[in-house]
N, C-alpha and C positions, 0 to 999 in steps of 0.2 A: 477580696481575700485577705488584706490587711487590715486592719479590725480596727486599728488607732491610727489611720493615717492623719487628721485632723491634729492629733498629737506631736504626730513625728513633723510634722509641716509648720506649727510655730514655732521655729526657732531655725538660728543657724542659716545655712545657704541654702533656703525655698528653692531656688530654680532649680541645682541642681537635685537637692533632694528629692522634688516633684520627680522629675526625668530617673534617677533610681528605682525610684521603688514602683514606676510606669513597668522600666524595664524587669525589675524584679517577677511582679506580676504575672506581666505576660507570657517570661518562663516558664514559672509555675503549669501554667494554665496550659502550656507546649507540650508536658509530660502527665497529660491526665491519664491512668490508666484504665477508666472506665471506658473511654472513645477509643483505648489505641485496642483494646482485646477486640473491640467491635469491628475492627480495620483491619485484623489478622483472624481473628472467627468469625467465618459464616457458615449457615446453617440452609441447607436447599433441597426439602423434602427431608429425605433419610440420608443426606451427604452432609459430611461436618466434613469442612476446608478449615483444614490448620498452617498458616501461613502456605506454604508450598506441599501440604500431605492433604491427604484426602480418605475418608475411613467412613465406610457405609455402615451406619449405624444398626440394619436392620441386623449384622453380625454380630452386635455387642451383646452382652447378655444386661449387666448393672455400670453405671457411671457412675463414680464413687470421685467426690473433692474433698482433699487435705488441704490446709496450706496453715501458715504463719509470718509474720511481717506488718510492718506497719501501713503498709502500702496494698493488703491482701483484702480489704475490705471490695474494694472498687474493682477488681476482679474476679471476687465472688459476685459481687450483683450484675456482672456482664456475662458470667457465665450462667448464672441463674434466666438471665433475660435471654439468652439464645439456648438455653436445653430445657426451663423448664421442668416441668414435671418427670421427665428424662430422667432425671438424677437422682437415683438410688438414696445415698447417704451421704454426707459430707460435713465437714468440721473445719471449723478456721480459728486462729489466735492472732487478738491484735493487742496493740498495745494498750494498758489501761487508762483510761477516758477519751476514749475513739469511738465506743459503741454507739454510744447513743447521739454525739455528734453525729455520724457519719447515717447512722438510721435515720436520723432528723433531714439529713441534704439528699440522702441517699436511694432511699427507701430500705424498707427491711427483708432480709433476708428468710425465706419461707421452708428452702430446702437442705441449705448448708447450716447447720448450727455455729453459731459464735460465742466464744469465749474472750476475755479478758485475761493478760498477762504481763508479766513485767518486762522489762527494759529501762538502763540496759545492762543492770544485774537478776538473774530470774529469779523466781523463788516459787513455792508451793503450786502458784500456778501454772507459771513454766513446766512441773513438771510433771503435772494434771495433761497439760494440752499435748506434752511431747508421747508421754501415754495411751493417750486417744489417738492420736495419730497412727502409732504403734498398734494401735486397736485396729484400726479399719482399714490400714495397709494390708493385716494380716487375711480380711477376707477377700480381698480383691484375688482371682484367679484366672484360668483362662477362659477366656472369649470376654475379660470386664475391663473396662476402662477406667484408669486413674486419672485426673489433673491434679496435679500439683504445685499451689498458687504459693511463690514466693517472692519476697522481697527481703530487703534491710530490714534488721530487729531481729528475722526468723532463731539467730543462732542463741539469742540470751531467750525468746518469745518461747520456745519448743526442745523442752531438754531431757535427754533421758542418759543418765550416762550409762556405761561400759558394764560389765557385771564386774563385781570386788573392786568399783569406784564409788564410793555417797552422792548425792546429793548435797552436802555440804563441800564436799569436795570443788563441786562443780561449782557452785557461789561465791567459796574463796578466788579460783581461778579466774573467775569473769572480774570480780573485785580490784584484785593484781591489775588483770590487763587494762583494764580501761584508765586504770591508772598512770599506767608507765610510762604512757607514751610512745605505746608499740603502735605500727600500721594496722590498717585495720583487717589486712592480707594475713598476716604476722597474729593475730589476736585469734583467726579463724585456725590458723596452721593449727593451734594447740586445741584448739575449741573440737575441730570436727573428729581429733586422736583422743579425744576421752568421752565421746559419742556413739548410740547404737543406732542414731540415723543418720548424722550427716557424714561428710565426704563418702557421699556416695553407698553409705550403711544402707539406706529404707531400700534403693534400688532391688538387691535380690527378696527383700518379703515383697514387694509390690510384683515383682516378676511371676508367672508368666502375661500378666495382664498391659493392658496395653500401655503405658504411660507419657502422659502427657504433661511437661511442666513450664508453664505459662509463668513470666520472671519481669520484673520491673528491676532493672539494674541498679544497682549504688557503687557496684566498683568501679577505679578510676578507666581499667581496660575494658568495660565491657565483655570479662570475658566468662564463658556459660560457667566455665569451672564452678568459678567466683560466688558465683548467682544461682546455681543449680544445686547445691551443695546436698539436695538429697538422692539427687540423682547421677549425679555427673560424677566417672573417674577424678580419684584424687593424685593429684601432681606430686604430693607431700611427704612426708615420711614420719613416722615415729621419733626419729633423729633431729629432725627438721623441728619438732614439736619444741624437746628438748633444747635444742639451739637459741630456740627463741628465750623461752625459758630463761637460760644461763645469760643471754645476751642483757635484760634488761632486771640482772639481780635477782630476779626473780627464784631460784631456783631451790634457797633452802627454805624458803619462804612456804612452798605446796606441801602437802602432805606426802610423807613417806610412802603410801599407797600409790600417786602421782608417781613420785620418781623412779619407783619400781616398776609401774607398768608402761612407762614411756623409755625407762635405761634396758629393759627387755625385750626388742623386737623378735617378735617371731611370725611368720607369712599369716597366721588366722589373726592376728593381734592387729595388722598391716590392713590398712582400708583399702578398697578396689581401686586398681590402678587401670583397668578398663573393659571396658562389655562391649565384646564381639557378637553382632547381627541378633540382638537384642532388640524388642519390639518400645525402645525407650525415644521419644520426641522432643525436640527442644524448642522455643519459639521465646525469644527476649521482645513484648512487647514493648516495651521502653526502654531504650539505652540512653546513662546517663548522660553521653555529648552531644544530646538532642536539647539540653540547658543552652547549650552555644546559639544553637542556629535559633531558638526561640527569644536568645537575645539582643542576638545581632538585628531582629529583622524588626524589634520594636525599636534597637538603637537607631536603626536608618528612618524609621518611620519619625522617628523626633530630632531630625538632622543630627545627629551624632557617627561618626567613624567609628565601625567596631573594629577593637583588635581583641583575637584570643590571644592572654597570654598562655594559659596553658590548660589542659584537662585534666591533668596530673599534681594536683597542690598539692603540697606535703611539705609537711616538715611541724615547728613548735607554732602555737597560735599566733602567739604575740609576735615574732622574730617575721612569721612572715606576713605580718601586717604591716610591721616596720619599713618591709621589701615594698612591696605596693605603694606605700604610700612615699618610695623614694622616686619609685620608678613617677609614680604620676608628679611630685616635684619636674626633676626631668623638663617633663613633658609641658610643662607649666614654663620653666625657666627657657628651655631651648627649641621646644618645637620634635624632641628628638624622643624615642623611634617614630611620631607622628605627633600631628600639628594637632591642637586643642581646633575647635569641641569634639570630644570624642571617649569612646565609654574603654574601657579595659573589662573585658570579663576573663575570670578561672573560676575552672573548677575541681572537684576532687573531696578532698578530706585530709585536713588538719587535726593535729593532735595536743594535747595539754597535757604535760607530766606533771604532776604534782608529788614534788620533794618534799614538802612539810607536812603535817600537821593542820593544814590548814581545812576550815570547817563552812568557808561559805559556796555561795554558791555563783556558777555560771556554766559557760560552755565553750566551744570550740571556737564558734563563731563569733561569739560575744567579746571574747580575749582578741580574736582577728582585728573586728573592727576599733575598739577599744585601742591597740597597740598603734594600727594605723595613725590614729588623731593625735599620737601624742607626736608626731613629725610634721604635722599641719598646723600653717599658720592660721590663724585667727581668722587674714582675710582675703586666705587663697579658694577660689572657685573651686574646691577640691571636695567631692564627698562619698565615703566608702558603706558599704550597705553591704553585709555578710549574714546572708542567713544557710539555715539546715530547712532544706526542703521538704522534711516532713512535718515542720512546723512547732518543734519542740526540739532545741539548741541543749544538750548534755543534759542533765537531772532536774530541768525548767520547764515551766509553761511559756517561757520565750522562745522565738525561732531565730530570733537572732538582733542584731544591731546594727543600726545607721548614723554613723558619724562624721564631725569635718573637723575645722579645725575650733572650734565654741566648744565643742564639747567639753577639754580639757577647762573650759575657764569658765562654764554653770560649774562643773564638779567643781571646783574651787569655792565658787559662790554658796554651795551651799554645805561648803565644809568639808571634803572627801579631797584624798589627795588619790587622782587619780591612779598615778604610777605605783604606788603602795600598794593599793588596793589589786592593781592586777599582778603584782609578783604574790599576795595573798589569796590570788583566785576568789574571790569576790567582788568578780566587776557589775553581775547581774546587781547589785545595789546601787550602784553610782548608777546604771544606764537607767533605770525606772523613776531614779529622781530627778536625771538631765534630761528624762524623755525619749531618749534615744531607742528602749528598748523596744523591738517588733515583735506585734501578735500579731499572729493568722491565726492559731488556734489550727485541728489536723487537717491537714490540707489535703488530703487522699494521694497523696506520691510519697515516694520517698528513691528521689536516686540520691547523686553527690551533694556535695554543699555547693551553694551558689555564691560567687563576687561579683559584686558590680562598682566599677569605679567609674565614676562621671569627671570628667574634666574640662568647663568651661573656660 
C-alpha cells in the first residue's frame, strides 16, 4: 500500500521506521470498506440482512444508490456484488484521480454511474453531482429502496446549496473554513445550514421510500450524526452556523446573502431536528476507532506495547506534534507512562490555520510529523509517521509523512531551514527532498488521520 517504502527506509532510524510504517499498513488494510459491507450485507435468496434489519426484496419495487466521498467507491462495488442487477439506478462522486485507480484494483462499476469531483473545495463538479443526486432521490417512492453510500469528502464532493444562496457563495465558504482552522464538526455545522441535502435535507425527497445509508466514518465520535449527514437529524442550528462563523473572523468575510440567511432563523429555514417512525436505516460499516485495534494488534505482533493515546486529536498541526514527540521524549528518558519498546498511536484530525499569505503547499499531517522532529534528537530511537488515510494529506498527492530526529539535519543538508519553512506551510518541499514524504496513492478508506509513534 506504500508505494516508496524502499525510499522512506534509506535513511534515518531503519528499525523503527521498518516497525511504523508495518504498523501503518496494517491499519490501513483494518478499515477496508469493501470487506467490512460484505460483513454487514448479506443477501439469501429475496432476504437482504442489513446489519440487524432484514427487508424481503420481493416487496421492493426499484433499488436506487447515491452516495459521495472518498471512501464511496468500495461500497459501491460491494453493493453492486451482493444486488447486482437488482439495482435500478445509481450515481456516486468521488474524489478527482480515484476513478480510474480504484477501477484499475477494483473492478468497474456496471450499475452505479461514477463521477469525478473536487475536494476539498468543490467547484462545477461538486455541483453537477450534488444535482444528480438531487435527480434520483426525487424518483425514489414508495415500495423503492435507497442506499445511501457516504463517507469523508461527501460535504465539499456533493453540493447543492439553499435557494437565494450561489454557488460561489458555497466555494468561498469552504475556502474560509478549511482555512481557519475550524474542527471539522465546526466546518460541517455551517456547510450542512447552506445545504438543500445535508443535515438531514435529502431525507424527506427520498421518503416515503426505504433508506438505507451505509457510512464509513471519519469523525472523531463515530457518531451517525456526523457521518449520515444526508440523512440523519441535525443537532445544529442556524445560530450555531453563525457562531462559528463569528468565532474564527470569519464573518464579514461571507457574502451578505450568507449572513442574511443564517441572522434569519425561521422553522422551514431550520434543518430537520428528527423523523419519528420513518422507514430511514442506518449501518456505520467502518468506525474510525477500528484504526486502534488494527494497530495495536500489528504492534504486538512486532513486540511492541500499544498505548492509545487518544481518538480524539485535535488541535494545531504542528503544536501537536511538538506534544507527541515530548511525550515519546519522556518515555525515552524515564520509562514513564510506559517502558520503551513500544508504539503510541492517535487518532482523529488535526487542523492548519494559515495566517499568511502563504502559497505552498502541505497538509495536516505533514506539519504533524514535520513539527514532531524538530524536538528529536538526531540519535534517539524515536520515529513519528502521521498520515490521512485516504491517502491524499490537504491539497497533495502525499498522505502524509514519517519522521525522526535526521530529518531536521538532510533538510539542512540540502538547504531548507526546516522550522521556516513550516511556519510558511510549505513543509510538502522539504519532506520530498528528505524523503520523508509518504505515498500510497487512494487507498479506498477514508476514516480519521492515523499516528504512529515507535519508541525503541
Amino acid at each position: 500500500m506504500i508505494k516508496n517504502r524502499s525510499e522512506l527506509l534509506s535513511h534515518g532510524f531503519i528499525t523503527a521506521r521498518q516497525k511504523a510504517l508495518d504498523i501503518a499498513e496494517h491499519a490501513l488494510k483494518h478499515v477496508d470498506p469493501l470487506a467490512a459491507v460484505k460483513r454487514y450485507v448479506t443477501l439469501n435468496g429475496n432476504l437482504l440482512r442489513v446489519n440487524e434489519d432484514v427487508f424481503n426484496l420481493n416487496n421492493v419495487n426499484n433499488i436506487y444508490a447515491i452516495g459521495a466521498g472518498k471512501a464511496t467507491y468500495p461500497l459501491a462495488i460491494a453493493l453492486e456484488e451482493i444486488l447486482g442487477e437488482r439495482i435500478t439506478d445509481g450515481f456516486i462522486a468521488v474524489k478527482k484521480g480515484q476513478q480510474n485507480p480504484f477501477s484499475g484494483t477494483l473492478g468497474t462499476l456496471s450499475r452505479i454511474r461514477v463521477a469525478e469531483s473536487a475536494h476539498p473545495v468543490p467547484d462545477e463538479t461538486s455541483l453537477a453531482a450534488g444535482k444528480e443526486i438531487w435527480r434520483i432521490a426525487a424518483k425514489a417512492g414508495q415500495g423503492d429502496m435507497v442506499f445511501c453510500l457516504m463517507s469523508g469528502g461527501v460535504s465539499a464532493q456533493s453540493v447543492y446549496p439553499v435557494e437565494g444562496l450561489s454557488f460561489n457563495d458555497k466555494v468561498t465558504i469552504n475556502q474560509l473554513l478549511v482555512h481557519c482552522g475550524a474542527d471539522v464538526t465546526e466546518i460541517m455545522t455551517v456547510r450542512r445550514h447552506l445545504s438543500r441535502i445535508k443535515g438531514g435535507r435529502l431525507a424527506p425527497r427520498l421518503l416515503p421510500a426505504t433508506v438505507i445509508s451505509l457510512t464509513v466514518s471519519d469523525e472523531k465520535t463515530d457518531s451517525m450524526e456526523w457521518n449520515t449527514d444526508w440523512t440523519s437529524p441535525d443537532s445544529t442550528t442556524l445560530a450555531d452556523a453563525e457562531k462559528v462563523l463569528k468565532k474564527y473572523g470569519l464573518w464579514a468575510n461571507v457574502s451578505a446573502q450568507v449572513r442574511n440567511y443564517l441572522s434569519t432563523p425561521t422553522p422551514e429555514k431550520e434543518t430537520p431536528k428528527s423523523f419519528s417512525d420513518e422507514p430511514l436505516h442506518y449501518c456505520m460499516v467502518v468506525k474510525t476507532r477500528e484504526l486502534w485495534q488494527g494497530a495495536a494488534k500489528k504492534s504486538k505482533e512486532l513486540g511492541l506495547n500499544p498505548v492509545l493515546l487518544t481518538t480524539l486529536l485535535n488541535g494545531e498541526s504542528r503544536e501537536v506534534g511538538r506534544t507527541l514527540a515530548s511525550i515519546a521524549n519522556e518515555i525515552k528518558l524515564s520509562g514513564n507512562p510506559i517502558r520503551p519498546p513500544c508504539t503510541l498511536v492517535a487518532t482523529g484530525e488535526t487542523a492548519v490555520r494559515i495566517q499568511t499569505d502563504a502559497s505552498g503547499r502541505g497538509g495536516a499531517n505533514q506539519e504533524l510529523a514535520a513539527g514532531a522532529c524538530l524536538d528529536l534528537d538526531p540519535k534517539a530511537p524515536i520515529v513519528i509517521c502521521a498520515l490521512d488515510t485516504d491517502g491524499t494529506d490537504g491539497p497533495t498527492s502525499l498522505a502524509g509523512a514519517i519522521t525522526d530526529g535526521s530529518t531536521k539535519i538532510r533538510a539542512a543538508e540540502k538547504g531548507y531551514d526546516l522550522y521556516q519553512m513550516l511556519m510558511e506551510h510549505d513543509i510538502a518541499t522539504i519532506l520530498k527532498a528528505t524523503g520523508d514524504a509518504v505515498i500510497t496513492g487512494p487507498t479506498g478508506t477514508n476514516v480519521n488521520d492515523l499516528v504512529v509513534c515507535v519508541v525503541l
